[in-house]
Wavefront OBJ file of the C-alpha trace (Angstrom):
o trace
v 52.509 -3.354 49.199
v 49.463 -2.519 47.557
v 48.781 0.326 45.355
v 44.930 2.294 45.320
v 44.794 5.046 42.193
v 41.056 7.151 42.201
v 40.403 9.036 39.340
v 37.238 11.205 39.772
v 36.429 13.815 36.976
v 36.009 17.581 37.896
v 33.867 19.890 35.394
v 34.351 23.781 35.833
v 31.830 25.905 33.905
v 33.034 29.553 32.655
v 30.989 31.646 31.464
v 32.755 34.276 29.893
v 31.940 35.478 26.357
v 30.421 32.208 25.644
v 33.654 30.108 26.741
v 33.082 26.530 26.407
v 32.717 24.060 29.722
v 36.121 22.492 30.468
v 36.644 19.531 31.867
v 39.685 18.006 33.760
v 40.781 14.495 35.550
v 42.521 14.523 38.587
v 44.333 11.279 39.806
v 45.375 10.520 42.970
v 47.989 7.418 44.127
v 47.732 6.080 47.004
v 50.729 3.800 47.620
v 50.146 1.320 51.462
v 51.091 -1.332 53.338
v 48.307 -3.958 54.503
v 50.327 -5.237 57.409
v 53.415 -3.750 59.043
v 55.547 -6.690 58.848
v 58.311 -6.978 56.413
v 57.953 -9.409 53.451
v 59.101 -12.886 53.718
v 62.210 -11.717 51.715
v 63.132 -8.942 53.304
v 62.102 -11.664 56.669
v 65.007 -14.198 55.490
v 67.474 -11.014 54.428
v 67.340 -9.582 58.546
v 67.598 -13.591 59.550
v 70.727 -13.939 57.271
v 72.231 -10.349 58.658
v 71.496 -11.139 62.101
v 69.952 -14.537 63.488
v 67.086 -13.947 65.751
v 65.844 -11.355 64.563
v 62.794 -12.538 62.441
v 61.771 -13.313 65.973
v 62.389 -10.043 67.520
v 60.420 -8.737 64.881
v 57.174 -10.776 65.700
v 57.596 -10.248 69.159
v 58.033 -6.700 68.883
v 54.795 -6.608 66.490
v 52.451 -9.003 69.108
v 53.633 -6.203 71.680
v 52.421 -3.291 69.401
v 49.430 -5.348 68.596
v 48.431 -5.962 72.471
v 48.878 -2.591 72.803
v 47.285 -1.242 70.287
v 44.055 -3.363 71.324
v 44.372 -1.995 74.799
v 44.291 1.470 73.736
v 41.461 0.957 71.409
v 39.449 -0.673 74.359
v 40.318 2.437 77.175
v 39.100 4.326 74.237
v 35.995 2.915 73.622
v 35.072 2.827 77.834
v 36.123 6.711 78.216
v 33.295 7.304 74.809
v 31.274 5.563 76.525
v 31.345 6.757 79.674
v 31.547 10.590 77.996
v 28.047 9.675 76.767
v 26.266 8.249 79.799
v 27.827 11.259 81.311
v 25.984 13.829 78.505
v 22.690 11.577 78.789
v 22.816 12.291 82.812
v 23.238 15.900 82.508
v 20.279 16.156 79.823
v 18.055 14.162 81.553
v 18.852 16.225 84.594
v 18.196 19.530 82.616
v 15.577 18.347 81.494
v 13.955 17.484 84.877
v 14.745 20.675 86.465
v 13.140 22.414 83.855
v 10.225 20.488 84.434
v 9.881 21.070 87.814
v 10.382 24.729 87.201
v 7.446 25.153 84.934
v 4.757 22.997 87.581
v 6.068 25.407 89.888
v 5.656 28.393 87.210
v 2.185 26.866 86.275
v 1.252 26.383 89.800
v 2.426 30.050 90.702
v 0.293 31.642 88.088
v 3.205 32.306 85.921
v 1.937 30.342 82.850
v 4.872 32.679 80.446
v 7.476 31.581 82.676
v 6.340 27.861 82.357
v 6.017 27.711 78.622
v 9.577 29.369 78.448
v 10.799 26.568 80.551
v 9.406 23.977 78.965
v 10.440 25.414 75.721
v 13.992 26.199 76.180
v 15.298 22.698 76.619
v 13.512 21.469 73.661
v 14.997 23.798 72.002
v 18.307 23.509 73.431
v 18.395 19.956 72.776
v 17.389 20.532 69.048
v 19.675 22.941 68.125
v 22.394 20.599 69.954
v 21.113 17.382 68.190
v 21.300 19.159 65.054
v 24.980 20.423 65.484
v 26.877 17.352 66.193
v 24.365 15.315 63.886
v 25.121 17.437 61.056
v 28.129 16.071 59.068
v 30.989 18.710 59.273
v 32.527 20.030 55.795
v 36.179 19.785 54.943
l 1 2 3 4 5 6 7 8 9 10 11 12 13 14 15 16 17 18 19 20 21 22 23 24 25 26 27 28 29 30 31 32 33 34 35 36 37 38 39 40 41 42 43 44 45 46 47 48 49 50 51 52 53 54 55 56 57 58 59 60 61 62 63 64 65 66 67 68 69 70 71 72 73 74 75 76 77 78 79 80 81 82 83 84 85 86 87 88 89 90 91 92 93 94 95 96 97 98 99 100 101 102 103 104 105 106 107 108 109 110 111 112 113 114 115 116 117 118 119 120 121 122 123 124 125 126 127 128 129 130 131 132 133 134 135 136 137
């Protein structure tokens, strides 16, 4: 076990009939395990109980541990295939828009062609800037 304690110091100002600043500490314990296995005491106590089972428990912890790594990597190919999927879509937006304002421009619609080059910029601003943005808690 390993134990984590934070301290950070919180100032609140009043400012009511000249009331002074007052300060307070807050303190927060944390209180976790590193690894999920059971001590090498508490190992020997299950092996004493019931023989075998120090080995049951390793096996049963490789198992979680395989597991846990093939999750992770499904994981990581579905983000990644959610992005290439959002950078196809833009990049098809974006060329449809394109081809709508040469065929504005060409038209003699040149309002229609600067709103659709405009709009995907735009669009794709106002998006970058959303999920770029760090969100508050």
């Amino acid at each position: 076990m390993s134990k984590h304690t934070k301290e950070r110091q919180v100032q609140v100002t009043e400012r009511h009939n000249g009331t002074p600043t007052v300060t307070a500490t807050e303190t927060e314990t944390h209180v976790f395990s590193i690894v999920p296995l059971p001590s090498a005491s508490e190992f020997a106590a299950f092996e004493d109980a019931v023989p075998g089972t120090g080995e049951r428990i390793l096996t049963l912890f490789e198992k979680q541990f395989e597991h846990r790594c093939q999750q992770e990597t499904k994981q990581q190919e579905n983000d990644h295939s959610v992005r290439m999927s959002g950078i196809a879509v833009g990049f098809l937006v974006i060329v449809i828009f394109a081809v709508l304002a040469v065929v504005f421009a060409l038209c003699g619609r040149q309002t229609e062609a600067i709103v659709a080059i405009v709009a995907p910029i735009v669009g794709f601003a106002v998006a970058a800037l959303k999920y770029t943005t760090p969100k508050r808690r």
